[in-house]
C-alpha positions in Angstrom: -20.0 15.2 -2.9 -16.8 15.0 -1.7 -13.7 12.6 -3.3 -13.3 11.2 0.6 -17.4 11.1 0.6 -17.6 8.9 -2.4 -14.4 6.7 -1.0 -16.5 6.3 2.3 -19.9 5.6 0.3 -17.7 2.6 -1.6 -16.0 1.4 1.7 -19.7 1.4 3.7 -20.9 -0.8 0.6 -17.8 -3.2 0.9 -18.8 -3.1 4.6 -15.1 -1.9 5.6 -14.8 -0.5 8.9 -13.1 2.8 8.8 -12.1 6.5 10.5 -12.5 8.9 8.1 -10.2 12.8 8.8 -12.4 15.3 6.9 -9.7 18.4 8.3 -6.8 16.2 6.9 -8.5 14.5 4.1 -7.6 11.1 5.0 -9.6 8.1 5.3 -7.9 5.2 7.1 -8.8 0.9 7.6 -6.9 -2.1 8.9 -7.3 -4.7 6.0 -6.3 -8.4 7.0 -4.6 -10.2 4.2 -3.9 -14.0 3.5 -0.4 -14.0 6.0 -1.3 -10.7 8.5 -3.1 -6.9 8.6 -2.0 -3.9 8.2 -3.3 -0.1 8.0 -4.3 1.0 4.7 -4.5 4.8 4.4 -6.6 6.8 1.6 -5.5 10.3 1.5 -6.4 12.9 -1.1 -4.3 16.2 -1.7 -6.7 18.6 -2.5 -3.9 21.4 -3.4 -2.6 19.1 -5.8 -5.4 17.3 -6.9 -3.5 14.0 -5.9 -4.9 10.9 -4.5 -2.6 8.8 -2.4 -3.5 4.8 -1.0 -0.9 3.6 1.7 -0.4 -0.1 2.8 2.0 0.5 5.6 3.4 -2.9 7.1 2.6 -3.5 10.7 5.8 -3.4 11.8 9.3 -1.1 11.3 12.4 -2.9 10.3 14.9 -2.8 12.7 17.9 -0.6 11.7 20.3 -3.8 11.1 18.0 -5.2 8.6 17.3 -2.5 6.8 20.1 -2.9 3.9 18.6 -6.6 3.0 14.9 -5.0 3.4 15.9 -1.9 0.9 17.3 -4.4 -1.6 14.5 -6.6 -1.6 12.2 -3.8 -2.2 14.8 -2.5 -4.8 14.5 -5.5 -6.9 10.7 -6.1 -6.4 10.2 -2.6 -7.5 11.7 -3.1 -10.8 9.1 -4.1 -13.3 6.4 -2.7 -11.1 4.0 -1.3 -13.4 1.4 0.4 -10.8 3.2 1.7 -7.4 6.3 0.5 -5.5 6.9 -0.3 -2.6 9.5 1.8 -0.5 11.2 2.2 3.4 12.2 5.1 5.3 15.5 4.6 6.5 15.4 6.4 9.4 12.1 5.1 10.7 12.2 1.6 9.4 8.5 2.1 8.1 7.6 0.2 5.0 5.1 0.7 3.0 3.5 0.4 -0.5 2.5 3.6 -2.1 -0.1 3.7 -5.3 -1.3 7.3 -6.6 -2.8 9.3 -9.5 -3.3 12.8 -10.5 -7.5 13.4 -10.1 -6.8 17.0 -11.6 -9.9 17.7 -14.3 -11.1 13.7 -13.8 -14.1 12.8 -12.7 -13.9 10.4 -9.6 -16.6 7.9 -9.4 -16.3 4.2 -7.1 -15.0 1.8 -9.7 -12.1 4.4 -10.0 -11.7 4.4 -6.0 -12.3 0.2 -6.1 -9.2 0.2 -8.5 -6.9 2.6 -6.6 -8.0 0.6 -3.2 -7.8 -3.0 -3.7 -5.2 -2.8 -6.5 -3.2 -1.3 -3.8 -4.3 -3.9 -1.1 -3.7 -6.7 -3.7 0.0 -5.5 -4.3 0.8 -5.4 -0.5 -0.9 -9.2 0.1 1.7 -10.5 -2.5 5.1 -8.8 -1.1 4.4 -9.0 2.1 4.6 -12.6 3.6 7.8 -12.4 1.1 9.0 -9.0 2.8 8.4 -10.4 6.2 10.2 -13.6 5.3 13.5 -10.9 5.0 12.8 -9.1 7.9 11.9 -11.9 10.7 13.1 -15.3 8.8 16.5 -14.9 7.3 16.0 -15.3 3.5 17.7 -13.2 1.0 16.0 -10.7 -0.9 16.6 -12.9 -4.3 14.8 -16.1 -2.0 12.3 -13.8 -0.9 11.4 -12.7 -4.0 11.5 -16.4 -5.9 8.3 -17.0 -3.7 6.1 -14.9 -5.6 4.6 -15.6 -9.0 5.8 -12.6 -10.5 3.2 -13.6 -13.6 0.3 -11.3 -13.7 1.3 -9.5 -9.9 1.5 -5.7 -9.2 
């Protein structure tokens, strides 16, 4: 069985909707949080025998706000003990990135449930911050006072 076989046997049991991209090795779902959705992408790098889990925010930050959106990803990264989150400054795409190195491991579903949801859970709590930088005008120091940073990502 294949690493994207046994992520799409635990996503059928969590009855999660999903397209799965055997030729790229890449299965993808829109997951709706507490504030808004967004894509979450589960890729693995056979080559490298890396396995990748994207949240990617539903929308690009414009290129005039991208400064405040880098700093307040700057400062919630610091601390971060699993994943960061991160922007590409020419695109505007932001996104939280969680991996691991699969190489000699053997991958079962509880591993895939942590990779998955602690990646999903990570991206609920930053983003209704992140978006509050983007669309409503608070610093990245406000922003960031919203969360609980007790027990988070």
């Amino acid at each position: 069985m294949s690493l994207l076989d046994v992520a799409a046997n635990f996503l059928q049991a969590e009855e999660v909707h999903f397209e799965q991209n055997e030729e790229e090795h890449f299965i993808r779902f829109q997951f709706s949080g507490d504030d808004t959705s967004w894509m979450v992408v589960f890729q693995h790098l056979p080559d490298s025998q890396q396995v990748i889990v994207l949240s990617i925010a539903p929308s690009l930050v414009p290129e005039a706000n991208r400064a405040s959106v880098g700093e307040f990803i700057h400062r919630a990264n610091f601390g971060m003990l699993v994943g960061n989150l991160e922007i590409d400054l020419d695109s505007g795409e932001v996104r939280f990135r969680s991996s691991v190195d699969i190489d000699d491991l053997t991958v079962d579903q509880h591993m895939i449930r942590n990779l998955i949801f602690g990646n999903i859970a990570t991206m609920n709590i930053f983003i209704s911050p992140l978006h509050k930088v983007l669309h409503g005008g608070l610093s990245a120091v406000d922003a960031l006072q919203l969360i609980d940073r007790v027990g988070d990502a």
